[in-house]
C-alpha positions as CSV (number, residue, x, y, z in Angstrom):
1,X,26.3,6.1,32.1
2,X,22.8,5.9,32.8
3,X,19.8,4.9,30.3
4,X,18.9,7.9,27.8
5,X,15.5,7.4,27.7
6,X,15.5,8.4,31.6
7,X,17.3,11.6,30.5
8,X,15.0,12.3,27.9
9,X,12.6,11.5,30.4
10,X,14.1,13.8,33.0
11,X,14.6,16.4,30.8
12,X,10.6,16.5,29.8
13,X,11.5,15.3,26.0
14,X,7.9,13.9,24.8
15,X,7.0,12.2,21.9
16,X,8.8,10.0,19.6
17,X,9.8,12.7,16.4
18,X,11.3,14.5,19.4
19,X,12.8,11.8,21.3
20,X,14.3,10.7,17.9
21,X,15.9,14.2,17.0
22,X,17.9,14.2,20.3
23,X,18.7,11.2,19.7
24,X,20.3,11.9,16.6
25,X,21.7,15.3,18.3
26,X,23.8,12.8,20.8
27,X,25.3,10.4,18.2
28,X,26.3,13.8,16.5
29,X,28.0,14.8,20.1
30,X,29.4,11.7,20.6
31,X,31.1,11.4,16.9
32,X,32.5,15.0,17.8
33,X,34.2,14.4,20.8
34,X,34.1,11.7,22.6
35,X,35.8,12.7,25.8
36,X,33.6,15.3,26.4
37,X,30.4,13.7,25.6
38,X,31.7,11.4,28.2
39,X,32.1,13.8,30.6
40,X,28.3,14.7,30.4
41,X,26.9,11.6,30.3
42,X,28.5,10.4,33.4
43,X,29.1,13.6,35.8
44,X,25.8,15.8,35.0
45,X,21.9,15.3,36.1
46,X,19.9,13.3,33.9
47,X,17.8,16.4,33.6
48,X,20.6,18.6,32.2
49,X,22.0,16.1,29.8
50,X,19.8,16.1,27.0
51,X,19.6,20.1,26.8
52,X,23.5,20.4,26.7
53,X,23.9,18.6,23.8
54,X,21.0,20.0,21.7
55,X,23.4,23.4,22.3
56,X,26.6,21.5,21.3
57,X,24.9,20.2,18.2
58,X,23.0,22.9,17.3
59,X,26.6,25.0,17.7
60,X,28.3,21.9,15.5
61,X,25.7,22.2,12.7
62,X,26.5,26.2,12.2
63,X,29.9,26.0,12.2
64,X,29.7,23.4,9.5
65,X,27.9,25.8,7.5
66,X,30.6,28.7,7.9
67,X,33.3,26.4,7.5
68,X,32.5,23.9,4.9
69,X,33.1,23.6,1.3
70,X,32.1,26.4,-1.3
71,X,33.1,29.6,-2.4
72,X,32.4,32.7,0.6
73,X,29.3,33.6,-1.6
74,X,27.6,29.7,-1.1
75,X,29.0,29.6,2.4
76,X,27.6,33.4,3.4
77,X,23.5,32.7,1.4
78,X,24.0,28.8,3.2
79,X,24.3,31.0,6.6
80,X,22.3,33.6,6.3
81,X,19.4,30.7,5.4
82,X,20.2,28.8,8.6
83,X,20.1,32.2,10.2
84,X,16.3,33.4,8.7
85,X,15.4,29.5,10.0
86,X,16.8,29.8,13.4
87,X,15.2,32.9,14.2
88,X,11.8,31.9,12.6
89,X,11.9,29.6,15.3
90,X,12.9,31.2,18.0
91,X,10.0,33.4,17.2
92,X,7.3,30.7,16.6
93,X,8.3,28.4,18.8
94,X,8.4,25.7,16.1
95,X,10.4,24.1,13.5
96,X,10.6,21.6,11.2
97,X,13.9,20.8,11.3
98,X,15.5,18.0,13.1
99,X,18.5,20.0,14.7
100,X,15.9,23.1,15.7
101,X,13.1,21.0,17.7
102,X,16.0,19.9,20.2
103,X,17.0,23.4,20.6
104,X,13.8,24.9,21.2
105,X,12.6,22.5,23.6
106,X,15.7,23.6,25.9
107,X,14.7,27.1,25.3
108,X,11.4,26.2,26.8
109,X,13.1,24.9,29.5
110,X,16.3,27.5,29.8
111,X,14.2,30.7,28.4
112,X,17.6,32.9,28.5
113,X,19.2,30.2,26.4
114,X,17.4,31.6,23.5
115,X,19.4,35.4,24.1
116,X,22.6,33.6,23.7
117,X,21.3,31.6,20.4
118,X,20.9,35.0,19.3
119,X,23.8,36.7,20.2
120,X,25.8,33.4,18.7
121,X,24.2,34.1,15.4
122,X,24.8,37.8,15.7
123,X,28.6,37.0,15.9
124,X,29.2,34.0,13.8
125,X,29.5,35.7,10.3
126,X,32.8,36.7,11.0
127,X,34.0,33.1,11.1
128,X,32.6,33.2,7.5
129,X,35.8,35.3,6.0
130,X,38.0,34.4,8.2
131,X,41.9,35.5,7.0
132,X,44.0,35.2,10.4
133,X,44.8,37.3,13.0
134,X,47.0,40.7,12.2
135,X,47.8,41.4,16.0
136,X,46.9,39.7,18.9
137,X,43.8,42.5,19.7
138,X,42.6,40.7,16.5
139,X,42.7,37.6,18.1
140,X,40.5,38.9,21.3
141,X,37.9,40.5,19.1
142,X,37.8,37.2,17.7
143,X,37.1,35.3,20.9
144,X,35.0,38.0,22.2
145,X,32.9,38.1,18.8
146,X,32.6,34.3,18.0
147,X,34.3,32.1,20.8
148,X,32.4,33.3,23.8
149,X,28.9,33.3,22.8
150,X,29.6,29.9,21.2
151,X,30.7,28.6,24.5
152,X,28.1,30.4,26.4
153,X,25.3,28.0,24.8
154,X,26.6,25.5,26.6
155,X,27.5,27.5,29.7
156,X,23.6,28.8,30.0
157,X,22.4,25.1,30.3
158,X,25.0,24.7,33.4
159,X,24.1,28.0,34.6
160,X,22.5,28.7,38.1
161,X,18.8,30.2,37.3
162,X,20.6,33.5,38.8
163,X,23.7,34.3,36.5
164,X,26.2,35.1,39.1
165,X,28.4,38.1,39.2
166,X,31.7,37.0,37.7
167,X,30.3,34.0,36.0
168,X,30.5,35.3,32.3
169,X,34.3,36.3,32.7
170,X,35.3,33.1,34.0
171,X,33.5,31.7,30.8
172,X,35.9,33.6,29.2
173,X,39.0,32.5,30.6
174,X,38.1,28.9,29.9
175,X,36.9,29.7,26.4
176,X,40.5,32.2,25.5
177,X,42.4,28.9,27.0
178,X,40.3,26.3,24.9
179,X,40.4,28.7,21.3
180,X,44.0,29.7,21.7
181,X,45.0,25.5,22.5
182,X,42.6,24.6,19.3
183,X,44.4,27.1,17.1
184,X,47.8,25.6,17.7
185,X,46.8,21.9,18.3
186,X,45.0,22.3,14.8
187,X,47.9,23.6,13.1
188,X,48.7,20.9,10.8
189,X,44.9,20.3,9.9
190,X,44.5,24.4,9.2
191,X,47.5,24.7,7.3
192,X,46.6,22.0,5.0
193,X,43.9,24.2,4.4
194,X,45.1,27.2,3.7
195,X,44.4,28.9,6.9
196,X,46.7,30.1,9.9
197,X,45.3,31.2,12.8
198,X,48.1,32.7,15.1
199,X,48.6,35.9,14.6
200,X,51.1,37.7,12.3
201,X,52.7,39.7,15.6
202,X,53.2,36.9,17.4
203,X,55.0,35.1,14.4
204,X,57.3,37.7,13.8
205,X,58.1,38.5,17.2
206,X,59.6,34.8,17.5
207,X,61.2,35.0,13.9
208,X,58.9,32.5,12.3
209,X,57.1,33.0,8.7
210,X,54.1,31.6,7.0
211,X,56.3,29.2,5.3
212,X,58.6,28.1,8.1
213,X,55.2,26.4,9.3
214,X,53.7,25.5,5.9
215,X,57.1,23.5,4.9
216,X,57.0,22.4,8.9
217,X,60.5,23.7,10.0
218,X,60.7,22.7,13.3
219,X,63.5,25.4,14.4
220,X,63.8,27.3,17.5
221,X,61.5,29.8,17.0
222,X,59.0,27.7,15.5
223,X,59.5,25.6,19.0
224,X,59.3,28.5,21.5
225,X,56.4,29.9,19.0
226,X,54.5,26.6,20.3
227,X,55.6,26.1,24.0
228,X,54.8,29.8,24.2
229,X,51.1,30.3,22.9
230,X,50.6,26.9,24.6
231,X,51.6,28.6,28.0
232,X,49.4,31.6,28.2
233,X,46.7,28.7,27.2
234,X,47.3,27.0,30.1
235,X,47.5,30.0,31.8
236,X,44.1,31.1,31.0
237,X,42.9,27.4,31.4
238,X,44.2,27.4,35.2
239,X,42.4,30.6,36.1
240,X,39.0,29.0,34.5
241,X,38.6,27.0,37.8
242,X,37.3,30.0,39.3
243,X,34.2,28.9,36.9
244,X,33.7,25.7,38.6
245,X,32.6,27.8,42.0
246,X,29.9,29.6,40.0
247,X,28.4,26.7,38.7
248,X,25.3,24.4,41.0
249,X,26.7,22.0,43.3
250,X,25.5,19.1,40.8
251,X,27.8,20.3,37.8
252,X,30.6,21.0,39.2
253,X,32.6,17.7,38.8
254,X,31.3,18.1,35.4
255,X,33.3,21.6,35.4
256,X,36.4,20.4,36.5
257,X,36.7,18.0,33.6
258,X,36.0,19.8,31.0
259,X,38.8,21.7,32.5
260,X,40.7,19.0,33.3
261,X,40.4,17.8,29.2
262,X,41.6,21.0,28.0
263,X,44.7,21.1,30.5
264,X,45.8,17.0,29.0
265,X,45.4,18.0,25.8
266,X,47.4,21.3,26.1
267,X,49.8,18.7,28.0
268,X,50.2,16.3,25.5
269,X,50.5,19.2,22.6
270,X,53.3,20.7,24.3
271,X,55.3,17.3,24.4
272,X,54.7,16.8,21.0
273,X,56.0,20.9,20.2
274,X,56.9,21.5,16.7
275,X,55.4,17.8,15.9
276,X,52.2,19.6,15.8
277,X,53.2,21.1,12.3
278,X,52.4,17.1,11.5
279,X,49.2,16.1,13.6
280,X,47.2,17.4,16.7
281,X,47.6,15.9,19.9
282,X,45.6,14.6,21.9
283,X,45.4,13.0,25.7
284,X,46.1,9.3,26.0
285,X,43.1,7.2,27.0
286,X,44.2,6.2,30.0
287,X,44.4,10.1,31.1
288,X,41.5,11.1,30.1
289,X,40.0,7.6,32.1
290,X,41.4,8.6,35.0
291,X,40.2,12.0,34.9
292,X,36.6,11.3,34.5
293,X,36.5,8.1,37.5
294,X,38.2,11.0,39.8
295,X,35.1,13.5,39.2
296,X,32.6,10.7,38.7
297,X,34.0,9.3,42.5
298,X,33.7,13.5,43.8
299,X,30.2,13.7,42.5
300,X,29.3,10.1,43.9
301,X,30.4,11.8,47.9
């Protein structure tokens, strides 16, 4: 994968409380999602590596806060701190704070990035009371408000200098695909906590209830719920390829596997259908392997 003190090197990362705090930001990555953090490591410049996963971490950290433990009141004043602290920074420049310094260094470098920490911040609260979906328009203000400027962190760092023209809605076909596949692969983990994020419409247009998925009824509807909100993910995921064109020559293999993730996982959820009421799915190894020595051979021609 390449040594990481040459990325930090590449990506301008001086000084050893620095160097340490990305540090730290990676092992975070890598705990997170190991596929992924794959993925960058071995298909995107050494100079480019570093930054992205300062924006991944930095992205981890606040959802923490609006999803952890405590009552909405201790979740909203834990925010709202983070918040104050974030754009302090932004401001100054500086920070004390471990997960911050990583951040503002790829500001430095990526100066837009620092709109899109904004606009994240601006949208995140409504993660903070989050009750489910109503209708399906629920859903899109959802993705719209929260999803997409959570992905775009990451998509600014693999950004051309020039945004091009169609670039932001192709972030958003990968980033409707990628929500609406977490929301059902996740649906034993959020219903063990009290949440349900598909929408009510969609339920009772397949003839499912709350309960049929609490007490994990695996009937017919609860099956063609799954296969069908698992379709219009893929479908979404398949027309995100049109983001891989937008992207520099140089991250583009990376772009077609964190594609190419997505589309195995939704794979592997939809063969285990109503099983998901039980666990998430996730690609085999030996998928994901393959998928990642097919780009990293592209990128090497």
């Amino acid at each position: 994968m390449g040594s990481w003190d040459a990325a930090l090197d590449a990506a301008g990362v001086r000084g050893e409380r620095l160097r340490a705090d990305f540090t730290r930001q990676r092992r975070v990555v890598a705990r997170y999602r190991f596929p992924q953090y794959a993925a960058v490591r071995l298909l995107l410049p050494r100079s480019v590596v570093p930054h992205l996963l300062a924006a991944t971490a930095f992205m981890h950290h606040t959802d923490d806060l609006l999803d952890g433990e405590g009552s909405l009141r201790e979740r909203t004043a834990a925010y709202e701190g983070w918040a104050g602290q974030v754009r302090e920074a932004l401001a100054s420049g500086r920070s004390d704070h471990g997960v911050l310094r990583p951040v503002l260094h790829a500001c430095a470098a990526r100066p837009r990035l620092a709109r899109h920490v904004e606009a994240f911040l601006d949208g995140a609260p409504v993660e903070l009371d989050f009750a489910g979906f109503a209708t399906e328009a629920d859903y899109q203000r959802y993705v719209d408000a929260y999803s997409l400027p959570a992905f775009m962190l990451l998509a600014d760092v693999l950004a051309p200098e020039a945004e091009p023209a169609g670039f932001r809605a192709a972030c958003r076909l990968f980033i409707d695909g990628s929500q609406r596949l977490d929301f059902v692969n996740d649906l034993a983990d959020d219903l063990g906590a009290g949440r349900l994020a598909l929408p009510r419409d969609v339920l009772e247009r397949h003839g499912v209830t709350r309960e049929d998925l609490v007490e994990r009824r695996e009937t017919a509807g609860v099956r063609e719920l799954v296969a069908r909100q698992l379709d219009a993910a893929r479908t979404s995921l398949r027309a995100a390829h049109a983001l891989v064109g937008h992207l520099p020559a140089a991250h583009r293999a990376f772009g077609r596997a964190l594609i190419g993730v997505e589309e195995a996982t939704a794979d592997a959820a939809r063969a285990k259908g109503a099983g998901l009421l039980v666990a998430s799915a996730r690609p085999s190894v030996p998928a994901a392997v393959r998928l990642l020595v097919r780009e990293y051979r592209k990128r090497g021609r």
